[in-house]
Backbone atoms as SQL, in Angstrom:
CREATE TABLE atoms (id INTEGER PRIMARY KEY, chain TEXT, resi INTEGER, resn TEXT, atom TEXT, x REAL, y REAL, z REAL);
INSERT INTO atoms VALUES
  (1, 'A', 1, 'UNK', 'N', 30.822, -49.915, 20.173),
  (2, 'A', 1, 'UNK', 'CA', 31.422, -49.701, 18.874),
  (3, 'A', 1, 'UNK', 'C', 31.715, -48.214, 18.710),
  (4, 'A', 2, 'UNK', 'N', 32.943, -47.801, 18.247),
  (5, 'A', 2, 'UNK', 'CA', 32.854, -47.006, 17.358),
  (6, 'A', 2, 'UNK', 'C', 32.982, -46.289, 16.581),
  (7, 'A', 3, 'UNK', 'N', 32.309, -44.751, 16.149),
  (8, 'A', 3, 'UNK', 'CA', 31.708, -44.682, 14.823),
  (9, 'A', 3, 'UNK', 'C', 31.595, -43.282, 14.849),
  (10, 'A', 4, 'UNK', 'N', 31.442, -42.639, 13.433),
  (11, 'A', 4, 'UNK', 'CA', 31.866, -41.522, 13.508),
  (12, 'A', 4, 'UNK', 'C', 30.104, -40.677, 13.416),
  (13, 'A', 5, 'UNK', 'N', 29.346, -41.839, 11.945),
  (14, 'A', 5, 'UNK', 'CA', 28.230, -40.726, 11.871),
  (15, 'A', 5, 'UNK', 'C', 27.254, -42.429, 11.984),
  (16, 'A', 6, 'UNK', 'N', 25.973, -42.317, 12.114),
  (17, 'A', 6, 'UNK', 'CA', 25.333, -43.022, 12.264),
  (18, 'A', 6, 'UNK', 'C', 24.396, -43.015, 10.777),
  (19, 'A', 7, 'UNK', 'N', 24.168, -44.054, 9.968),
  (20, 'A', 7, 'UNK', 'CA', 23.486, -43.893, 8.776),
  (21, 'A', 7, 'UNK', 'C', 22.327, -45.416, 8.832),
  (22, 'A', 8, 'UNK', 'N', 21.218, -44.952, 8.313),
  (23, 'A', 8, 'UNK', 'CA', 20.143, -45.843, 8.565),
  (24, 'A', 8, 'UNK', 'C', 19.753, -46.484, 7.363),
  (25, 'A', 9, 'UNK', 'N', 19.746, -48.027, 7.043),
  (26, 'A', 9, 'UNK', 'CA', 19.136, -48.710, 5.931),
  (27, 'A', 9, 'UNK', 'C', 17.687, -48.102, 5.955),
  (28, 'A', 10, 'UNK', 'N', 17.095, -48.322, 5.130),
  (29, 'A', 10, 'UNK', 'CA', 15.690, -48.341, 4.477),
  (30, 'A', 10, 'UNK', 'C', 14.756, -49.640, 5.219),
  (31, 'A', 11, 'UNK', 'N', 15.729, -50.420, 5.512),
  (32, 'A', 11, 'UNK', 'CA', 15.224, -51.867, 6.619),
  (33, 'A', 11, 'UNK', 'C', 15.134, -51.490, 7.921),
  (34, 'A', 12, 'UNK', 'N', 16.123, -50.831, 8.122),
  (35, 'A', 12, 'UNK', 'CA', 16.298, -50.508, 9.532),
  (36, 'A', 12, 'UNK', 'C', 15.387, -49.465, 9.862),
  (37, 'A', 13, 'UNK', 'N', 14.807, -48.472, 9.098),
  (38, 'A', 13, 'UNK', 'CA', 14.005, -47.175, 9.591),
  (39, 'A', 13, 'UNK', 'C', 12.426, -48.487, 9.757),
  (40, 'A', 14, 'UNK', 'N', 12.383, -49.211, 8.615),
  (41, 'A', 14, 'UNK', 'CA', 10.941, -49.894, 8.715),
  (42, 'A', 14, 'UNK', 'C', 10.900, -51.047, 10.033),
  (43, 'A', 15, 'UNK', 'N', 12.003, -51.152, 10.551),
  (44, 'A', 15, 'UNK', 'CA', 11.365, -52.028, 11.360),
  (45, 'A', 15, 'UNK', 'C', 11.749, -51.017, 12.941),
  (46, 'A', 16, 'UNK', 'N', 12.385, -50.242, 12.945),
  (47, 'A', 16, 'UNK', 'CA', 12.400, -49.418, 13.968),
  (48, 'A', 16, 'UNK', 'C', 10.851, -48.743, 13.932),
  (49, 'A', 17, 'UNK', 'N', 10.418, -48.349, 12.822),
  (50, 'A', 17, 'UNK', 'CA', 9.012, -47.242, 12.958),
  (51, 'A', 17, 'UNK', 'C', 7.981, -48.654, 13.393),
  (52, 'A', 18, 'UNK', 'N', 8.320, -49.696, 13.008),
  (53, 'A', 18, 'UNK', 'CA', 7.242, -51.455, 13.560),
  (54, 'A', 18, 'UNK', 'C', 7.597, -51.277, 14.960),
  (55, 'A', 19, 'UNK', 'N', 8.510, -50.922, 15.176),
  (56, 'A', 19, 'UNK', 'CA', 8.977, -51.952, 16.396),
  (57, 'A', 19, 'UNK', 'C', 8.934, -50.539, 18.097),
  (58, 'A', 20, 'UNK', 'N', 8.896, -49.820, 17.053),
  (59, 'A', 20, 'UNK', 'CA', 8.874, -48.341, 18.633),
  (60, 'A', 20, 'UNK', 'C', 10.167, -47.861, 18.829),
  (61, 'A', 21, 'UNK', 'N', 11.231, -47.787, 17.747),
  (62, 'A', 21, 'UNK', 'CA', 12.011, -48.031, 18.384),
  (63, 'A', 21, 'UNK', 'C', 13.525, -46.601, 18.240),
  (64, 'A', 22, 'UNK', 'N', 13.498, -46.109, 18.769),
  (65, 'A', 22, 'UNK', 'CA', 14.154, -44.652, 17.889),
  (66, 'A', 22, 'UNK', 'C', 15.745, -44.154, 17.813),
  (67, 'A', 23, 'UNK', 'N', 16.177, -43.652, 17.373),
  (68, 'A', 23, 'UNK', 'CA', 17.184, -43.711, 16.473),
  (69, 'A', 23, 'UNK', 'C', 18.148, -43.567, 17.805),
  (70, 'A', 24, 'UNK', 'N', 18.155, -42.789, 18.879),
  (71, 'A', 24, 'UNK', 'CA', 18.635, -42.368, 20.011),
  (72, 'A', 24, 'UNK', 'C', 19.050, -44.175, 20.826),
  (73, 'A', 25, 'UNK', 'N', 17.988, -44.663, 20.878),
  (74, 'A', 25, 'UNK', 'CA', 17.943, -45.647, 21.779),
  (75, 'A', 25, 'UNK', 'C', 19.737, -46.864, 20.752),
  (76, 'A', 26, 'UNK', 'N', 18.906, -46.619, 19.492),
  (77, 'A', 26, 'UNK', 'CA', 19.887, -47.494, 18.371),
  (78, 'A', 26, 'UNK', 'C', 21.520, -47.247, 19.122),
  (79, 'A', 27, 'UNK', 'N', 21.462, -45.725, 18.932),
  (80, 'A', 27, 'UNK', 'CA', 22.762, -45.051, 19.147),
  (81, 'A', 27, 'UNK', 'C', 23.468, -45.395, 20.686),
  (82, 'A', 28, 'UNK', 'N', 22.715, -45.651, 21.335),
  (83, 'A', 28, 'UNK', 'CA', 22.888, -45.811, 22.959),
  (84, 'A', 28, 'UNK', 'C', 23.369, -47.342, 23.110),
  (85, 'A', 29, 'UNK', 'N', 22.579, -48.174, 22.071),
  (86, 'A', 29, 'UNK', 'CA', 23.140, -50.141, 22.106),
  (87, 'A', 29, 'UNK', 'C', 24.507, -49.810, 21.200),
  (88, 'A', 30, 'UNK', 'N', 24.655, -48.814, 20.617),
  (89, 'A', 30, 'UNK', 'CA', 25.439, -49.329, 19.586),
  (90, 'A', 30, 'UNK', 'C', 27.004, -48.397, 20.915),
  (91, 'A', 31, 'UNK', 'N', 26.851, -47.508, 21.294),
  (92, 'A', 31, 'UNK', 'CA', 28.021, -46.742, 21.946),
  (93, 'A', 31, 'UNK', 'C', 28.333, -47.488, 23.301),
  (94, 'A', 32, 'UNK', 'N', 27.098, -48.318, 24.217),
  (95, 'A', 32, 'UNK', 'CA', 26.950, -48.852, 25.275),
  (96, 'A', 32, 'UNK', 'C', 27.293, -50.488, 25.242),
  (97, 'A', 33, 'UNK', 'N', 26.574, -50.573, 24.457),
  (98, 'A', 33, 'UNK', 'CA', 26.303, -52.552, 24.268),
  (99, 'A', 33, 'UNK', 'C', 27.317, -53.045, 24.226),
  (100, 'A', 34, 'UNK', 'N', 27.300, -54.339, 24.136),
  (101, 'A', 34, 'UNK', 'CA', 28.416, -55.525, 23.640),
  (102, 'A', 34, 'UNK', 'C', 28.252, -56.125, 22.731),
  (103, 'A', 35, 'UNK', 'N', 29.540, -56.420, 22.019),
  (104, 'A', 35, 'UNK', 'CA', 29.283, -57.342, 20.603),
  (105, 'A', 35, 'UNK', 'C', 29.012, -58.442, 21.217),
  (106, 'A', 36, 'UNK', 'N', 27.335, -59.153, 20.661),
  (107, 'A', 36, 'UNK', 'CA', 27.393, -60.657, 20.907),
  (108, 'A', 36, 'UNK', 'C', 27.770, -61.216, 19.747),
  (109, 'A', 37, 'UNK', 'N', 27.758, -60.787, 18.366),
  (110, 'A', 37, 'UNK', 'CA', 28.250, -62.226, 17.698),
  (111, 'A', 37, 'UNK', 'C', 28.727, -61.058, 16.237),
  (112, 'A', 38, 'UNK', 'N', 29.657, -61.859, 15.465),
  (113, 'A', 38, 'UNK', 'CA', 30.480, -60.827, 14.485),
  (114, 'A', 38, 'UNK', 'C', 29.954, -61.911, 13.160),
  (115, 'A', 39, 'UNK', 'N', 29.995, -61.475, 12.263),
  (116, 'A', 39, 'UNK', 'CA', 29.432, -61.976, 10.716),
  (117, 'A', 39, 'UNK', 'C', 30.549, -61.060, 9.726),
  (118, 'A', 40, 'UNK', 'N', 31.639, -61.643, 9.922),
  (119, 'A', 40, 'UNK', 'CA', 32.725, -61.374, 9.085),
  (120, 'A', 40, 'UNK', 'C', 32.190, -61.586, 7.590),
  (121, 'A', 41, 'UNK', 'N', 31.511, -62.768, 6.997),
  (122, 'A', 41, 'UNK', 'CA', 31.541, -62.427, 5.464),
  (123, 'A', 41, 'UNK', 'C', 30.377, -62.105, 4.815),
  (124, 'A', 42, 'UNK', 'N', 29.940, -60.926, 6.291),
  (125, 'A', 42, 'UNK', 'CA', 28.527, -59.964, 5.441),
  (126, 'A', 42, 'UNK', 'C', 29.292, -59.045, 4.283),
  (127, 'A', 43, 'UNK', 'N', 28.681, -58.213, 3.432),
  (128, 'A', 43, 'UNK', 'CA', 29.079, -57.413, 2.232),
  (129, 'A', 43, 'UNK', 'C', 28.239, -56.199, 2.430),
  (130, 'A', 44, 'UNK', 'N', 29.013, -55.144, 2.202),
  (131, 'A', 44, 'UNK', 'CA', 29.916, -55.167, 1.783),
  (132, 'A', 44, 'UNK', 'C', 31.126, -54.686, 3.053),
  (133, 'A', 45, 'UNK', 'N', 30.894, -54.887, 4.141),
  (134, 'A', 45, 'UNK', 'CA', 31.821, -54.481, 5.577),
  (135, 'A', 45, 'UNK', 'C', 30.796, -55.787, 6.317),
  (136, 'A', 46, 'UNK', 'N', 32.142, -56.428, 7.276),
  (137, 'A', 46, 'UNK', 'CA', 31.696, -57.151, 8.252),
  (138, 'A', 46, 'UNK', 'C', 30.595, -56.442, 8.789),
  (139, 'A', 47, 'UNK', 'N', 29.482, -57.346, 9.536),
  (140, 'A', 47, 'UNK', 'CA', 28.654, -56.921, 10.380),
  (141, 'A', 47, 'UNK', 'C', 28.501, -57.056, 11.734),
  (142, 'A', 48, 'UNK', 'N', 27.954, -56.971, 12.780),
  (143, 'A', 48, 'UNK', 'CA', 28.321, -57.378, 14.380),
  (144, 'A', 48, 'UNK', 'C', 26.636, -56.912, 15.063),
  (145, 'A', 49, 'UNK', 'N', 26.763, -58.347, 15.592),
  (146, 'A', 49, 'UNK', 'CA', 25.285, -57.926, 16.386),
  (147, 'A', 49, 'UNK', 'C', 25.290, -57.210, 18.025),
  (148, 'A', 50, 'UNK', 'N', 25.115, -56.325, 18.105),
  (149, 'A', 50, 'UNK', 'CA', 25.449, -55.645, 19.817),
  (150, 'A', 50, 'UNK', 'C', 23.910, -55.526, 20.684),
  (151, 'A', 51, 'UNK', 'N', 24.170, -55.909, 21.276),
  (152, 'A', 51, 'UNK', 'CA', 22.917, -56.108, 22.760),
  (153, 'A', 51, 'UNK', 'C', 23.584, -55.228, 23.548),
  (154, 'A', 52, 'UNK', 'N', 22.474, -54.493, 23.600),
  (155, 'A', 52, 'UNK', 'CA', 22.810, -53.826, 25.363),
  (156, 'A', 52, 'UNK', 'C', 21.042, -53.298, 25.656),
  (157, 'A', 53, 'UNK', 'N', 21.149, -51.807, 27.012),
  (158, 'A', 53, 'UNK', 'CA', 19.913, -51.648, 27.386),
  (159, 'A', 53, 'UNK', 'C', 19.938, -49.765, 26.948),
  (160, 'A', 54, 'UNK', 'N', 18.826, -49.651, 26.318),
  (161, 'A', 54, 'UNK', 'CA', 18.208, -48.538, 26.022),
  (162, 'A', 54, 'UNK', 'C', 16.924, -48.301, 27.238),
  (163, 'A', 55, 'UNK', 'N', 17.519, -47.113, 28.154),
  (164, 'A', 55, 'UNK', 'CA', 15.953, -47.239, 29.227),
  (165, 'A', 55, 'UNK', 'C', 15.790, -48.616, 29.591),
  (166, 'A', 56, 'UNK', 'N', 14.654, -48.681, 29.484),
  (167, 'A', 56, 'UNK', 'CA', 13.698, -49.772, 30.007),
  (168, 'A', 56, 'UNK', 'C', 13.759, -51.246, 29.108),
  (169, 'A', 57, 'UNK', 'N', 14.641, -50.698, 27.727),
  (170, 'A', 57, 'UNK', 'CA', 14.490, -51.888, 26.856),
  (171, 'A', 57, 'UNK', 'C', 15.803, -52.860, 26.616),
  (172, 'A', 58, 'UNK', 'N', 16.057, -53.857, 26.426),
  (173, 'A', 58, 'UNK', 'CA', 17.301, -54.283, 26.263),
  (174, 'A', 58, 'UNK', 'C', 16.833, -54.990, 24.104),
  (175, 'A', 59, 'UNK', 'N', 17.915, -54.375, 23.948),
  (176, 'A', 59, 'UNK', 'CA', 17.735, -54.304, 22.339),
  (177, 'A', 59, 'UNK', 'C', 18.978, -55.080, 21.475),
  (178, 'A', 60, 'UNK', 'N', 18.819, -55.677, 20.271),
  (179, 'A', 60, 'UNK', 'CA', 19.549, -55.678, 19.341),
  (180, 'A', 60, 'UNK', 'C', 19.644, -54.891, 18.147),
  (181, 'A', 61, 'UNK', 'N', 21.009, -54.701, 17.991),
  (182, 'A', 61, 'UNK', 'CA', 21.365, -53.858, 16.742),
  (183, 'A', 61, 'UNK', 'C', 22.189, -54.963, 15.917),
  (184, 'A', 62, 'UNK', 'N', 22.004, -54.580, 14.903),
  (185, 'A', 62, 'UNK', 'CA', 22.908, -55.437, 13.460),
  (186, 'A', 62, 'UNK', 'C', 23.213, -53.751, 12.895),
  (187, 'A', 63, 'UNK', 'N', 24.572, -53.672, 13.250),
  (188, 'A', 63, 'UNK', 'CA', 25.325, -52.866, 12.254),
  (189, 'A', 63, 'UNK', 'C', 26.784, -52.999, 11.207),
  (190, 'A', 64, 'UNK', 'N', 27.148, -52.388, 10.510),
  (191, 'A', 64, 'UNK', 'CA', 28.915, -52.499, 9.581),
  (192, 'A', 64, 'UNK', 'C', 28.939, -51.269, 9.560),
  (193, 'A', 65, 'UNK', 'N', 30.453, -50.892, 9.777),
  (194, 'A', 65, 'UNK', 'CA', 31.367, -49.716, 9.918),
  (195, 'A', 65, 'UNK', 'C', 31.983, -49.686, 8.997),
  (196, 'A', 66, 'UNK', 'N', 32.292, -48.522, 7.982),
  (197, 'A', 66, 'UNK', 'CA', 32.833, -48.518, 6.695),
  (198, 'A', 66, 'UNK', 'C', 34.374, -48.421, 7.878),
  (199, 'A', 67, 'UNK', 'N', 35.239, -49.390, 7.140),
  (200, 'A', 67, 'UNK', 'CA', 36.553, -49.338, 7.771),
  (201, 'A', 67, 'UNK', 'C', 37.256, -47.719, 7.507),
  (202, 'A', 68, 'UNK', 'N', 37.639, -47.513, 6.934),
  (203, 'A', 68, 'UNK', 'CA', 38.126, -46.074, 6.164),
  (204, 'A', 68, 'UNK', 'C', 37.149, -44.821, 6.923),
  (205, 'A', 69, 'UNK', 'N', 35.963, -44.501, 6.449),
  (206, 'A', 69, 'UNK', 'CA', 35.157, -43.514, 7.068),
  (207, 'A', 69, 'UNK', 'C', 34.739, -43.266, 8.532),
  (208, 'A', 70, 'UNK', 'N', 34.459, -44.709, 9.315),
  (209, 'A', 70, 'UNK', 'CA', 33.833, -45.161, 10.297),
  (210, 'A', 70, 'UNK', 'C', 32.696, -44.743, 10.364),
  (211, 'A', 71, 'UNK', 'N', 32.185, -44.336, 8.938),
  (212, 'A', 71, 'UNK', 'CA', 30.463, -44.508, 9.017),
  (213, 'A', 71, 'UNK', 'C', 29.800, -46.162, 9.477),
  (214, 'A', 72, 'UNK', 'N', 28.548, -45.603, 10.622),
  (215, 'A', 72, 'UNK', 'CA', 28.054, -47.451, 10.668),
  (216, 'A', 72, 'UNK', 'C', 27.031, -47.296, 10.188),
  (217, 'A', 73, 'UNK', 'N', 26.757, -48.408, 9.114),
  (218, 'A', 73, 'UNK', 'CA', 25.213, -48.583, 8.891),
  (219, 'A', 73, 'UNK', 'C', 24.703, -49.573, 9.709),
  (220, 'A', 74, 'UNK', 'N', 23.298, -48.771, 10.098),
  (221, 'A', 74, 'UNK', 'CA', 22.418, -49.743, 11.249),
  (222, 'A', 74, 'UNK', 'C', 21.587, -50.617, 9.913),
  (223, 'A', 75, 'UNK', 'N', 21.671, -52.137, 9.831),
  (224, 'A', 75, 'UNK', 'CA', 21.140, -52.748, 8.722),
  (225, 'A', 75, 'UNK', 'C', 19.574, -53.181, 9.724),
  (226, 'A', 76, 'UNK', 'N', 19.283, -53.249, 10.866),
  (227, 'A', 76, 'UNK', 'CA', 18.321, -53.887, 11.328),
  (228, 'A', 76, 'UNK', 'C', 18.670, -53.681, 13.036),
  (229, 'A', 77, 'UNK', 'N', 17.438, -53.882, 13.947),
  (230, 'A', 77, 'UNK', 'CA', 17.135, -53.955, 14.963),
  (231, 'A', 77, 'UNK', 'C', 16.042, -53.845, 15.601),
  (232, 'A', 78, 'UNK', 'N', 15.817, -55.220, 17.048),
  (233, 'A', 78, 'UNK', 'CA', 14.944, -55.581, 17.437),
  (234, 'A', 78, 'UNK', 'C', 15.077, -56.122, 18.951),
  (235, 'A', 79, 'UNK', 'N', 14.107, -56.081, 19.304),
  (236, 'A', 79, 'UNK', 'CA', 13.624, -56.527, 21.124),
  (237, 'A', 79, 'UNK', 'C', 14.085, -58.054, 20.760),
  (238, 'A', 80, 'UNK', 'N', 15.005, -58.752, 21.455),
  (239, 'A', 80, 'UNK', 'CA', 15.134, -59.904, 21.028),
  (240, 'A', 80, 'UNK', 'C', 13.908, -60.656, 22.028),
  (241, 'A', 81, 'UNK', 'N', 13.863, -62.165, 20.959),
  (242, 'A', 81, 'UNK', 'CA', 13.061, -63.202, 21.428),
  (243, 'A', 81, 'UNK', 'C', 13.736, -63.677, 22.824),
  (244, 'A', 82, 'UNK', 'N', 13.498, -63.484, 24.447),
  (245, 'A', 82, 'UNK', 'CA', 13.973, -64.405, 24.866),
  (246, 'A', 82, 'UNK', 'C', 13.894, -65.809, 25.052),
  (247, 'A', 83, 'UNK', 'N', 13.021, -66.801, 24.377),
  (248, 'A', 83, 'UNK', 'CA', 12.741, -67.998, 24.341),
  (249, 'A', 83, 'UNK', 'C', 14.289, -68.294, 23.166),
  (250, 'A', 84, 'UNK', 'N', 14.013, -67.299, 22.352),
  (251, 'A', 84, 'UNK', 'CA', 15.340, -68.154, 21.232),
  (252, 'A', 84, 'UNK', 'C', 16.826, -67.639, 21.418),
  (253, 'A', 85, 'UNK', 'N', 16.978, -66.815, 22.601),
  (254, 'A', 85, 'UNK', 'CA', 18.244, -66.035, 22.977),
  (255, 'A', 85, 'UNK', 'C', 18.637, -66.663, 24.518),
  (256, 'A', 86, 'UNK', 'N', 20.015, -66.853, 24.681),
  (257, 'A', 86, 'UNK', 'CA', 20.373, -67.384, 26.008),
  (258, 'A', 86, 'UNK', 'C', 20.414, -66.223, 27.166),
  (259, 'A', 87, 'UNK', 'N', 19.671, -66.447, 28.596),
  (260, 'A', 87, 'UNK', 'CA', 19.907, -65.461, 29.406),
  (261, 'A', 87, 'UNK', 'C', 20.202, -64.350, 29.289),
  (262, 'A', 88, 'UNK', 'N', 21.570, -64.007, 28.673),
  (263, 'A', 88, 'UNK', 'CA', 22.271, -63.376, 28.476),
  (264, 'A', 88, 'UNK', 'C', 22.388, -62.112, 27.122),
  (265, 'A', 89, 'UNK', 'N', 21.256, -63.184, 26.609),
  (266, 'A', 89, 'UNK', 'CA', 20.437, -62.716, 25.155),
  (267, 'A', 89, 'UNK', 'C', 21.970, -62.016, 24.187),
  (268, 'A', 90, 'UNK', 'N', 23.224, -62.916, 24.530),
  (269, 'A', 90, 'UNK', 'CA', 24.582, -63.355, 23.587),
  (270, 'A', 90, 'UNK', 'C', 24.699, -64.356, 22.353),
  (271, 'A', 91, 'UNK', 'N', 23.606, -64.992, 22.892),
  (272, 'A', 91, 'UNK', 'CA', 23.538, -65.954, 22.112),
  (273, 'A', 91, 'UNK', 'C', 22.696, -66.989, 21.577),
  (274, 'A', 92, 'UNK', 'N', 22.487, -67.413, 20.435),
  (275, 'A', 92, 'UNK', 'CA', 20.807, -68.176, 19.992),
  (276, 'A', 92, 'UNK', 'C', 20.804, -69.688, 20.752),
  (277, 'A', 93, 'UNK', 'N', 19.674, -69.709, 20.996),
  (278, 'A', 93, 'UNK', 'CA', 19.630, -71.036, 22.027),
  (279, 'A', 93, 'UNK', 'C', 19.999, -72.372, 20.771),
  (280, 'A', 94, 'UNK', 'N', 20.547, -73.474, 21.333),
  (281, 'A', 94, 'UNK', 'CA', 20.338, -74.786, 20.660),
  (282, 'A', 94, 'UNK', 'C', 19.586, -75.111, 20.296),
  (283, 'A', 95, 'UNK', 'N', 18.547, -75.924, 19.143),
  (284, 'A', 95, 'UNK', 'CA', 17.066, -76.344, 19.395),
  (285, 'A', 95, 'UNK', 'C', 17.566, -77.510, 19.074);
């Protein structure tokens, strides 16, 4: 993705400071990764979930890009589950 400045929810700092997870690495899924899945009627800017690998970790980001500014807000991110993510960790398994 991208983006001009990187701006952090209040969600996103609390589960990054839970989760180990630091603002650098965010920036690296979000410039590196791939969009696995887009959420067009999040609010108030579409949102897009991007997987890729930080180091040693392979991570998800949930961010929205102000269209106009190309500020992205990082709304959330996490080590995905691989039991509930396909191989490829693109996509949520069937249950």
């Amino acid at each position: 993705m991208k983006f001009v400045k990187l701006v952090f929810t209040g969600h996103a700092i609390k589960r990054m400071f839970e989760r180990y997870i630091s603002p650098e690495e965010v920036r690296v899924v979000l410039t590196e990764g791939e969009i696995a899945e887009t959420y067009e009627e999040d609010e108030p800017w579409p949102s897009r979930l991007v997987v890729g690998r930080a180091g040693n970790r392979i991570l998800h980001v949930v961010a929205a890009i102000e269209p106009v500014s190309g500020i992205c807000h990082v709304i959330t991110t996490y080590e995905p589950d691989r039991e509930s993510w396909t191989p490829d960790l693109k996509a949520r398994r069937k249950r």
